[in-house]
VOGUMAR-791732 format. One record per residue (C-alpha): residue in three letters; x, y negated, z negated. Coordinates in steps of 0.1 Angstrom, whole numbers, padded with zeros to 4 digits, always signed. Example, Ala and Ser with C-alpha at 12.3 -4.5 7.8 and 13.67 -1.06 7.14 Angstrom:
<recs>
ALA+0123+0045-0078 SER+0137+0011-0071 
</recs>
This chain:
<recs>
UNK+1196-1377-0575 UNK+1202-1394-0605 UNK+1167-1398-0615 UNK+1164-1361-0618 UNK+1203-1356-0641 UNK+1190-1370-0668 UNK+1160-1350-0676 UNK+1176-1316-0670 UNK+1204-1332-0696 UNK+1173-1335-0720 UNK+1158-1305-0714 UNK+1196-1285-0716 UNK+1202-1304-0748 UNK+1170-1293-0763 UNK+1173-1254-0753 UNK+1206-1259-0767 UNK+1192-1269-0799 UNK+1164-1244-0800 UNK+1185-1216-0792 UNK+1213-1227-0820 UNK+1186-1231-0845 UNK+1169-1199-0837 UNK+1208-1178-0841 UNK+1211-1200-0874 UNK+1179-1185-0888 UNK+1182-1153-0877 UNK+1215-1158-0888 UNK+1201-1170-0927 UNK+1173-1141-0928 UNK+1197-1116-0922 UNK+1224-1125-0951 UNK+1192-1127-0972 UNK+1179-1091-0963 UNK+1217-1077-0966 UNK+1218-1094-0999 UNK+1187-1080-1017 UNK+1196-1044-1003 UNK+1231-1046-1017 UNK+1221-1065-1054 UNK+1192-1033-1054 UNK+1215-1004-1042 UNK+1229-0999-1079 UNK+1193-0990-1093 UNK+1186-0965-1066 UNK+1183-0928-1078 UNK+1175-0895-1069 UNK+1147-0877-1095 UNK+1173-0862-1113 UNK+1196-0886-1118 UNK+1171-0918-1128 UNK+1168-0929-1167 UNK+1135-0922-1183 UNK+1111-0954-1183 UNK+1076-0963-1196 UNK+1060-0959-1163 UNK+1061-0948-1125 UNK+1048-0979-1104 UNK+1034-0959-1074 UNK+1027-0988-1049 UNK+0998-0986-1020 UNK+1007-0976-0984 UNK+0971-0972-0968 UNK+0947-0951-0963 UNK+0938-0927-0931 UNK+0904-0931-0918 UNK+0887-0904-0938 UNK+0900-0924-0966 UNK+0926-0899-0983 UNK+0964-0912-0983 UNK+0984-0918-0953 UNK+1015-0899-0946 UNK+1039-0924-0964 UNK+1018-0926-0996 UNK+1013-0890-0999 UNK+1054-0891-0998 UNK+1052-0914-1029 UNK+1025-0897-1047 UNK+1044-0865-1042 UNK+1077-0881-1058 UNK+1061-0898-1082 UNK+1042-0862-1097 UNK+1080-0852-1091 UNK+1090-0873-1116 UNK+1060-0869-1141 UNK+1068-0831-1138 UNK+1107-0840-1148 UNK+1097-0856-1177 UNK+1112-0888-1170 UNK+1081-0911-1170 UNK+1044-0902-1190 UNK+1024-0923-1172 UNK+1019-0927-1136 UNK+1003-0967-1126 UNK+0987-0965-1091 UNK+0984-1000-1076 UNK+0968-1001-1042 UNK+0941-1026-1025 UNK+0904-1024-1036 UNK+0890-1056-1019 UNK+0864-1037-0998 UNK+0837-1018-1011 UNK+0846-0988-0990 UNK+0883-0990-0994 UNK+0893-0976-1026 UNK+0931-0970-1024 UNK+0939-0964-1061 UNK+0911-0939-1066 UNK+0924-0920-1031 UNK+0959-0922-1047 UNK+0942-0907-1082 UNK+0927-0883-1065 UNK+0955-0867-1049 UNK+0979-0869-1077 UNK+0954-0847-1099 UNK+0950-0824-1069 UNK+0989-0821-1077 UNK+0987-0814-1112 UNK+0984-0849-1127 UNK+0959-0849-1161 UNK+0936-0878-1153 UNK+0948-0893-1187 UNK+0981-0899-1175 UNK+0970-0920-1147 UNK+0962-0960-1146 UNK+0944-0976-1117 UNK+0958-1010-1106 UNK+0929-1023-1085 UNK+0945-1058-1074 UNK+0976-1046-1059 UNK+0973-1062-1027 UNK+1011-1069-1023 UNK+1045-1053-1034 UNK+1046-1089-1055 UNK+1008-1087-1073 UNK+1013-1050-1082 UNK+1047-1062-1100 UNK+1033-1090-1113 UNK+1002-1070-1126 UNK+1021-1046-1138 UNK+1039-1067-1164 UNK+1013-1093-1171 UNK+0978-1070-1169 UNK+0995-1035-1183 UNK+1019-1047-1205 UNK+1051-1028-1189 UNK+1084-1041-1201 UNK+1102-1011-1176 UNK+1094-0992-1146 UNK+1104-0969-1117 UNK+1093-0984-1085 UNK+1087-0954-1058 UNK+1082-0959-1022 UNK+1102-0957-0992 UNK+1140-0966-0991 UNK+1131-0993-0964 UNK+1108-1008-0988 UNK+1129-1006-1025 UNK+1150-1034-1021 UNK+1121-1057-1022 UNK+1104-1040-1044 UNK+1129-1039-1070 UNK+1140-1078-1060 UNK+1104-1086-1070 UNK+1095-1066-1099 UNK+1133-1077-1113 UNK+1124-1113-1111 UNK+1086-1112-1125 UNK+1096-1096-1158 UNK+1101-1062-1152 UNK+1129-1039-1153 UNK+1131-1013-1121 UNK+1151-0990-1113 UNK+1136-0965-1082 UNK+1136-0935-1064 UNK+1133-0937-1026 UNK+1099-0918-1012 UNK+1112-0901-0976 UNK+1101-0869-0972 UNK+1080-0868-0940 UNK+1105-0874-0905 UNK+1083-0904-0896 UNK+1078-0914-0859 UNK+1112-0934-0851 UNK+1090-0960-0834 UNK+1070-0966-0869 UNK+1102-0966-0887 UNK+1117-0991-0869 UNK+1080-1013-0871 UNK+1086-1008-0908 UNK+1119-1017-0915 UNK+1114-1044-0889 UNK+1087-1059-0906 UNK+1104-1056-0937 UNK+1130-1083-0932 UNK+1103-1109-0925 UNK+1084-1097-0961 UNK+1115-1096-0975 UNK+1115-1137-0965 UNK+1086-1141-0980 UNK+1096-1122-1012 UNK+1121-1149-1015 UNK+1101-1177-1008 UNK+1073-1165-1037 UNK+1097-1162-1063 UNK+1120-1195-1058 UNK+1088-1219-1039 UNK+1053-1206-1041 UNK+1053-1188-1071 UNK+1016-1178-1066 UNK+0994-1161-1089 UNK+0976-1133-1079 UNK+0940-1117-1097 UNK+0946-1115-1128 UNK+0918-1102-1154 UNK+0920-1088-1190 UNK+0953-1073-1205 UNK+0950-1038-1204 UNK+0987-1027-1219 UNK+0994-0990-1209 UNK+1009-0981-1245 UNK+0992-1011-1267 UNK+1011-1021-1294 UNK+1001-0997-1326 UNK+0979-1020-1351 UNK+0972-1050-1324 UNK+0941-1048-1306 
</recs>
């Protein structure tokens, strides 16, 4: 009998600790989440409320399979000629993924932003933006922006903002939710969203990657400087 107690103490002990340390980091990912959605709340505005700013950054949300823009970046598009149309930005900076030769998500974005209204003119093509943190990045160190409005769905702003705000860019945004999404999808998304919001913290504080860089292309170049 005894032979047998003192395993089943080890293996109690050790669910014990795996359980404890699994409520401590849930416990640790959660205050971070709540944290970055409070710190962003206060630059959160409706189209007619937000300051004018250099630039909307319109960030990538996919593409359906006949390669137009799903639901949710149609939703941003839309706010983002919203905005254009208000007056309160002049230029509009689509950054979506291009790594595939038949997976243009910037040009699908264009597209359907002149459809809308847009003059081509008024539109910049971010090729690179692969993540919520290269498009701000890019956006800052490839296109010279000092200031934007971030747009995409409220789920997705705090990061957003929390990134753009700590790689040299000032954001305020505007929250992208008109289509009633599937609740299942919604709750993928926001789900999902506290593990990127993780790793949000964990590029800007640890990693600190870069991401593709290239030639600076500043969006309003500096009158006289080449």
């Amino acid at each position: 009998m005894r032979s047998f107690s003192k395993p089943k103490r080890i293996l109690r002990k050790a669910a014990q600790i795996i359980i404890i340390t699994t409520l401590a980091m849930f416990f640790i990912v959660g205050i971070l989440r709540i944290t970055m959605i409070l710190n962003g709340r206060s630059s959160v505005f409706t189209i007619d409320q937000i300051p004018k700013a250099q630039a909307a950054l319109v960030l990538g949300a996919g593409l359906l399979p006949d390669e137009t823009p799903s639901d949710p970046l149609r939703d941003r598009i839309d706010t983002a000629v919203a905005l254009y149309k208000a007056g309160r930005v002049e230029k509009l900076l689509m950054s979506g993924d291009n790594r595939f030769i038949y997976y243009n998500e910037p040009e699908a974005m264009k597209n359907y932003a002149i459809s809308l209204g847009i003059p081509e003119s008024d539109i910049v093509l971010d090729y690179a933006g692969r993540r919520t943190y290269d498009s701000c990045y890019r956006a800052s160190a490839i296109f010279g922006l000092d200031e934007v409005i971030v747009i995409t769905q409220n789920y997705h702003l705090p990061r957003a903002l929390f990134l753009c705000n700590h790689l040299n860019l000032k954001a305020v945004g505007v929250p992208a939710d008109s289509t009633h999404y599937l609740r299942h999808r919604y709750f993928y998304w926001r789900a999902r969203e506290i593990l990127a919001s993780l790793s949000a913290y964990w590029d800007i504080y640890i990693l600190k990657p870069l991401p593709v860089l290239g030639k600076y292309e500043p969006i309003f170049p500096t009158p006289g400087i080449n």
